[in-house]
C-alpha positions, 0 to 999 in steps of 0.5 A: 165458192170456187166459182165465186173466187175464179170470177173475183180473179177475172175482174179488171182494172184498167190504169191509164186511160184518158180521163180516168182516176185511180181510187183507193178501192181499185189500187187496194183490188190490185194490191191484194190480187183480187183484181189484175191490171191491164194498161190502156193501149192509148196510154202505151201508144204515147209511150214510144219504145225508142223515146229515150234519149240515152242509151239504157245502162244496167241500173239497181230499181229502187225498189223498198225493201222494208215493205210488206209484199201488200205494201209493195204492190200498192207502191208499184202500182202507184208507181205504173200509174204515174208513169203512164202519165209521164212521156219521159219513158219507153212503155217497156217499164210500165209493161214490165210492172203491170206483167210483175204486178199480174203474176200476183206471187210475192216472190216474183216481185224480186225480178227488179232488182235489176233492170234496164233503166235509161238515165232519163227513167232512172232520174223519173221513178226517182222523182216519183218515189216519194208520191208512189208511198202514197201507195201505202197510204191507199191500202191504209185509207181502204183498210181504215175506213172499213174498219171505222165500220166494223168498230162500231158494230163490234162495240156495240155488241160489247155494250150488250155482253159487259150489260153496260151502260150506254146512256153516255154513248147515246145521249151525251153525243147528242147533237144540240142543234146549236151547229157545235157539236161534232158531226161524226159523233152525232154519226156514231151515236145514230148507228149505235141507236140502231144497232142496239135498238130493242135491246134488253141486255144494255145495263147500267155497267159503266165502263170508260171505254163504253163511254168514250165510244163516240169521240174515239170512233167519230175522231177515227172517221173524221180522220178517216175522211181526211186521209180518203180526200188527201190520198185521192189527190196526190194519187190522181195528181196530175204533178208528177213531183207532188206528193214528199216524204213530208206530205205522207207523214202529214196525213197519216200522223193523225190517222195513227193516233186515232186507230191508236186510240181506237186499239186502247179502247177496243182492247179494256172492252175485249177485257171485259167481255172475257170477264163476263163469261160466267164458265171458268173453263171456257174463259181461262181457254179464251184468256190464254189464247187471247194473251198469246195470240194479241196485242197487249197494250204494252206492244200497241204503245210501243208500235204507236211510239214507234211511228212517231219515232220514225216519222220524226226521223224521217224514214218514210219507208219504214214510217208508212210500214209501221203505221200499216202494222200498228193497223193490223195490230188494231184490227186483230183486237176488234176481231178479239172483241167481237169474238169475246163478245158473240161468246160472252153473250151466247157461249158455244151452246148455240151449236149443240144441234150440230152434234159438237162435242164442245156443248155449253148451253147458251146465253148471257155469261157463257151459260154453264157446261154439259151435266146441269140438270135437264129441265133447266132452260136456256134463258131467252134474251133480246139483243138489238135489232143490229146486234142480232144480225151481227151475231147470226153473222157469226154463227153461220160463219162458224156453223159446221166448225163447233167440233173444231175448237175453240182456238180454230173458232178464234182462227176463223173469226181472226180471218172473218174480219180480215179485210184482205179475205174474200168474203170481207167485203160482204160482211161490210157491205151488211154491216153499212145496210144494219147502221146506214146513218141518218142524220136528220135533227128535229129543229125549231124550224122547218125541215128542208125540202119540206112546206107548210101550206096555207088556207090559199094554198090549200084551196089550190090543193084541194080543188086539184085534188078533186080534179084528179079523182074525177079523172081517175074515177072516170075510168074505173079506178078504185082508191086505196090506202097502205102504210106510210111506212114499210118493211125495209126490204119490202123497198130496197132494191127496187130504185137502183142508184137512188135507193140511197134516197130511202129514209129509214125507221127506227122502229121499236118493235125490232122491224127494220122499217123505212118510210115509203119512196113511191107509191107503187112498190107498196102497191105491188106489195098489196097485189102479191099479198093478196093474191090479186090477179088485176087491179086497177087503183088510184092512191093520193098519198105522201112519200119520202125521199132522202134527197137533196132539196132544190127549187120543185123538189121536195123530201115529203110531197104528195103523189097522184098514181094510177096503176093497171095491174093484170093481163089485157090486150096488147099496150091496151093499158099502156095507151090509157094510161098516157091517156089519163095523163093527158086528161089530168094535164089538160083539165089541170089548166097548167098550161103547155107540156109534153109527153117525153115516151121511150120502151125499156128493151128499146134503151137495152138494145142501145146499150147493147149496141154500143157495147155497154156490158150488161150488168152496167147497163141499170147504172148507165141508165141513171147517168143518162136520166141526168140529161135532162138537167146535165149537159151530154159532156157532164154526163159522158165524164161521169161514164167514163171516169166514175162507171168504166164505159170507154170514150168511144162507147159513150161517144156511141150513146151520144149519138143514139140519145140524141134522137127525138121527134114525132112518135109515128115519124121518128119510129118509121126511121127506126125501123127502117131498112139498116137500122141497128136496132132490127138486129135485136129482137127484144128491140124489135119487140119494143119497136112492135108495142111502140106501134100498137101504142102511137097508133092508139094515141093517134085516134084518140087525138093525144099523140101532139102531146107524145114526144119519142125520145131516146134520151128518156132512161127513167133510172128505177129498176123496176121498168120493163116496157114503155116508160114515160115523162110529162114535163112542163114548157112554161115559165115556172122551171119544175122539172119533170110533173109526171111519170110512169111506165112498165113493170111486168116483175116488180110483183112477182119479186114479192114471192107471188106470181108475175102479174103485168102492171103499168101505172102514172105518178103525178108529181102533184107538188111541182103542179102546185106550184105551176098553178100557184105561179099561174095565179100569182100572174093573172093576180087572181088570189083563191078564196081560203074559204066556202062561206056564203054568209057572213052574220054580222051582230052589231054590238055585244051579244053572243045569244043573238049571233049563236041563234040566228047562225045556228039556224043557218047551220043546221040548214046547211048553209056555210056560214060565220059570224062576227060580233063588233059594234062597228059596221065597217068591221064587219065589211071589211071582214066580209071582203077580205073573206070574198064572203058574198052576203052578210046578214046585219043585225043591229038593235033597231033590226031585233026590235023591227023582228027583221035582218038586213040582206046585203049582197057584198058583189052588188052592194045591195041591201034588202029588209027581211022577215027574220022568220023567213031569213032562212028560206030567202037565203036558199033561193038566193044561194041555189037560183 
């Protein structure tokens, strides 16, 4: 834990460098000391130490008095931040903040109440003052949106130890589909399912502050939402007078309400757990603790008074300090609820196996103390697949201090929940993985990113489906099946940024389940599970991707993959799997695309060469797999400004990415005498394996589709080697249709041992919809049906359809039957078919004991013994 505190204290936050943004995450880093602040040396040179335009006098620094040290911090380092983006200055006063700032001692913070300020400087912080309180907003925006989080998680956990009823919270909040209702209580409602999903506690206790779960914890994130959107903007304000006395009050009126609100509620529910601990000494223990160490509703009322009362005054100082106190006065209570409620459900009785001397045998009700009778059990309860994980949360927090005593239980838990510890910032980071909101509603219509196919489209589907098998089978795959749907933690943390894109179940059976995103980790799962050492499978299957839907991108399609798994000779594998996509491509007949090829260790080594630390180097990866649809400019912003890279650096990557060409020519210039990449030797093994493979390619006459790209970065995290993309150059804009690559580990993190593999995925719906564009344009609408014959009875009578069809069927031959006294019904149905031949039969047919063959194409017409009728149609059908 040492260690983990010493890297947490070397983490740096840079203020000041073009392009960059201050965040309320980042000030708040600051503001507590768990990150020290460095002053980009481009944003000092601006500032010229002989700038000001009078001499300095000894000047009083404003600094306010009513805030807390936190509060402070966060004021000046709004203040700094402005300032380095003023010119009206020397850089002396920034540099002596941040060094203030750095020294992390609160005491130290003194040292400006005196300080050399020129005129021009003092009339500046003077006009900054009012914005750098908002400050103390950001403290209350990081801090609020937390704990709108742990709230819910909290409250949930009191539903199962008052056995209330929460048929209100689940079903009232429900979101009509009408666009009415409010979408941060349909938010509550869903996290509320998941975490109490499977639980046997919840009763039918009805409690008023079970019931108003939803509005009060939605009302506190959609505020919470508009504070984060305000104090982003006046932070990063590029108006240095922005942001009064009045604007602050603005934002944070309602924020105090709805934590007001919030306190109120959480604090009958901290009421009702302690009144649901069935041993009386262990509640009157809690009881007195919980009155003498939090806030009673009286002094939440009053702190909530209070804020109004200095707001309307106008004391913005002590205004933003209240609202911060009337805060931690609300986070205190749900830390009470939480403690209260882990008690009321599993008592202390939990930890008798660390020799405590506090032994009360769990269960529902705090069970009974030490001394009942030795065959009594414990009784088993169920808590939600949420709850559940919340409670072992809190249990290995106080495991090992059972001896300690119930007020330092209280104390420990207190800081637990404090956002200002060290390890809050996991407890969030778990709680966000339990309740992760999905917010997809069942409509009467079409989901998007989502499609119906009809019998045309199905005929297109079908027959590239074929085509696909044929390929794969070609070279000796096998298919196989799995589930839809997996064990979450079989997919998370295999796609890096886009693990965002996963949808979760909720599972009835206490699984923490999600649909599957792609095809390959489930394979790689089956070849772990089962020990396999080489496979080499095809699958057609669907997955599922939370993403946004646009033209070609879809959240439910169809992937076509073939992957190689085991230990073969160098890249052999690889070659044939560009192989493979080269044949599927061309007997697709989609027209011209080609094969974007990059090496994974190759883009490592970019990275690395331009000076990408390494643990950003996954994330830097996904900003550049964007070039395909974003401009290099877009991209580079979104590096600097959202991932911390420098200009330069990302000017570095601009230059390397921009190289693309023939395989064989581009990679003799790489390795060329003073390339940077020979200084690497996992990129000189890239260069290596990239030889072998364009070689391969070159003799079996595919490399014309391969392009070397640097560009191509492929943003899942799994890859490892070669790594590659089809993208189509016709007139439909898909996008990309096909990828795949290397992925020697992806197997081994399911426990097993390290089994190489390499594999394609075939984007099959956005070739659909080539194909489907294909033969829009060449008018050539596919036949829905196999038909070959149409039985036409002219007139009424099923008996005679049924038998002569009958006849046909069981000879194998595909056919339909139509009744109708009309013979142009009959010949309409057949072409609008494109059914080729028709069997007519009318009355003076049936009593000649003949059929009328006519041929649709031709428009030819033959008599024909019905008893032959049968064996004529197999020699025509099969010449």
């Amino acid at each position: 834990m040492a260690s983990d505190k010493a890297s947490e204290l070397l983490s740096v936050i840079t203020l000041g460098g073009k392009g960059s943004s201050l965040s309320s995450s980042s000030l708040y880093a600051i503001a507590t000391g768990f990150a020290s602040l460095r002053l980009d040396s481009s944003a000092l040179d601006r500032l010229s130490p002989n700038q000001a335009s009078s001499p300095p006098v000894q000047s009083q620094f404003p600094i306010p008095k009513t805030l807390a040290p936190l509060e402070l911090r966060a004021f000046l380092t709004v203040l700094l931040y402005k300032l380095l983006r003023s010119s009206d200055h020397s850089a002396l006063l920034p540099i002596r903040i941040s060094e203030a700032l750095n020294k992390f001692k609160d005491s130290q913070l003194d040292e400006f109440g005196s300080i050399e300020l020129s005129k021009e400087e003092a009339s500046l912080v003077e006009k900054l003052y009012p914005s750098a309180l908002f400050g103390v907003c950001a403290v209350l925006d990081h801090e609020s949106a937390a704990l709108s989080v742990v709230s819910d998680a909290v409250a949930a956990l009191s539903c199962e130890a008052i056995k209330a009823d929460v048929a209100a919270v689940l079903f009232n909040s429900m979101d009509s589909g009408d666009g009415f209702s409010a979408k941060e209580e349909v938010g509550v409602v869903s996290d509320m399912k998941v975490l109490l999903n499977g639980s046997k506690l919840v009763g039918k206790v009805e409690i008023d502050s079970v019931s108003k779960i939803a509005k009060v914890h939605g009302s506190l994130r959609e505020i919470v939402k508009l504070v984060h959107s305000k104090t982003r903007i006046e932070l990063n304000s590029k108006d240095l007078g922005s942001g009064s006395g009045s604007d602050v009050r603005t934002v944070l009126y309602p924020l105090a309400a709805a934590i007001n609100e919030l306190g109120e509620c959480s604090l009958s529910r901290v009421k009702a757990n302690l009144d649901s601990i069935g041993n009386e000494g262990l509640r009157s223990s809690l009881v007195g603790l919980f009155e003498g160490k939090c806030a009673s509703g009286e002094s939440l009322r009053n702190g909530f008074k209070l804020v109004l009362e200095l707001g309307f005054k106008k004391e913005y100082e002590k205004f933003v300090h209240q609202v911060n106190v009337l805060l931690g006065m609300v986070w205190k209570i749900v830390a009470w609820e939480a403690m209260t409620g882990f008690i009321a459900l599993e008592g202390v009785g939990w930890s008798e196996k660390t020799g405590s001397s506090v032994e009360v045998n769990g269960g529902v009700g705090g069970g009974n103390v030490k001394g009942d009778k030795k065959g009594e059990k414990k009784k088993k309860v169920l808590l939600g697949k949420g709850t559940s994980v919340i409670v072992q949360l809190i249990k290995d927090r106080l495991q090992g201090k059972a001896g300690d005593g119930i007020e330092k239980w209280v104390e420990d838990l207190l800081l637990f929940l404090d956002p200002k510890d060290r390890e809050f910032d996991s407890l969030l980071k778990k709680l966000k993985e339990i309740v992760e909101t999905n917010e997809s509603r069942r409509l009467p219509k079409l989901p998007k990113g989502t499609r119906d196919f009809a019998k045309e489209q199905m005929t297109i589907r079908k027959r590239a489906f074929s085509i696909i098998e044929d390929v794969f089978e070609r070279h000796g795959a096998t298919a196989l099946d799995t589930p839809a749907f997996e064990l979450r933690e079989t997919l998370m943390g295999k796609y890096g940024e886009d693990s965002k894109l996963v949808y979760d179940l909720a599972d009835q059976g206490g699984e923490l389940c999600s649909l599957r995103y792609d095809l390959t980790v489930p394979f790689a799962r089956y070849v772990a599970m089962n020990g396999l050492t080489s496979f080499k499978r095809y699958q057609i299957a669907k997955v599922y991707r939370r993403d946004n839907p646009s033209k070609g991108r879809y959240r439910e399609f169809y992937q076509c993959d073939l992957d190689i798994a085991g230990q073969y000779e160098k890249m052999g594998p690889d070659f044939e799997i560009v192989k493979i996509l080269t044949e599927l491509l061309d007997e697709l007949q989609i027209g011209d695309y080609e094969i974007k090829l990059n090496h994974r260790k190759l883009l490592d080594g970019m990275l690395d060469i331009c000076g990408v630390p390494p643990e950003k180097f996954r994330t830097i990866c996904s900003s550049i797999d964007k070039l395909d649809k974003q401009p290099f400019e877009q991209i580079k912003k979104e590096m600097v400004e959202e991932k911390g890279l420098s200009v330069e650096t990302a000017d570095e990557i601009g230059t390397f990415v921009k190289e693309r060409g023939q395989p064989l020519e581009l990679l003799s210039k790489l390795k060329q005498q003073g390339s940077k990449f020979l200084g690497h030797n996992r990129s000189v093994d890239a260069l290596n394996d990239l030889e072998i493979l364009f070689k391969a390619l070159e003799v079996s006459k595919c490399i014309d589709k391969v392009v070397f790209d640097l560009s191509l970065a492929r943003g899942l995290d799994y890859y490892t080697g070669v790594i590659f993309e089809a993208v189509f150059k016709g007139g439909a804009q898909v996008g990309s249709i096909a990828a795949g690559g290397r992925y020697d580990n992806l197997i081994g993190m399911f426990g097993a041992k390290q089994v190489p593999a390499v594999g394609v995925s075939l984007g099959i719906e956005r070739v659909f919809a080539i194909m489907e564009q294909l033969q829009k344009d060449q008018s050539q609408a596919p036949r829905a049906t196999k038909t070959e014959v149409l039985v036409s009875i002219l007139g009424d009578d099923l008996t005679q359809a049924a038998e002569l069809v009958s006849e046909l069927w069981n000879a194998k031959v595909k056919a339909e039957y139509f009744v109708n006294k009309r013979v142009m019904k009959h010949i309409d149905r057949a072409r609008e078919s494109r059914i080729p031949w028709m069997v007519i039969v009318g009355e003076r047919e049936m009593n000649e004991g003949i059929v009328i063959l006519k041929d649709i194409e031709a428009a030819k017409e033959d008599k024909i013994p019905r008893s032959s009728l049968v064996k004529e149609l197999q020699r025509r059908l099969n010449p």
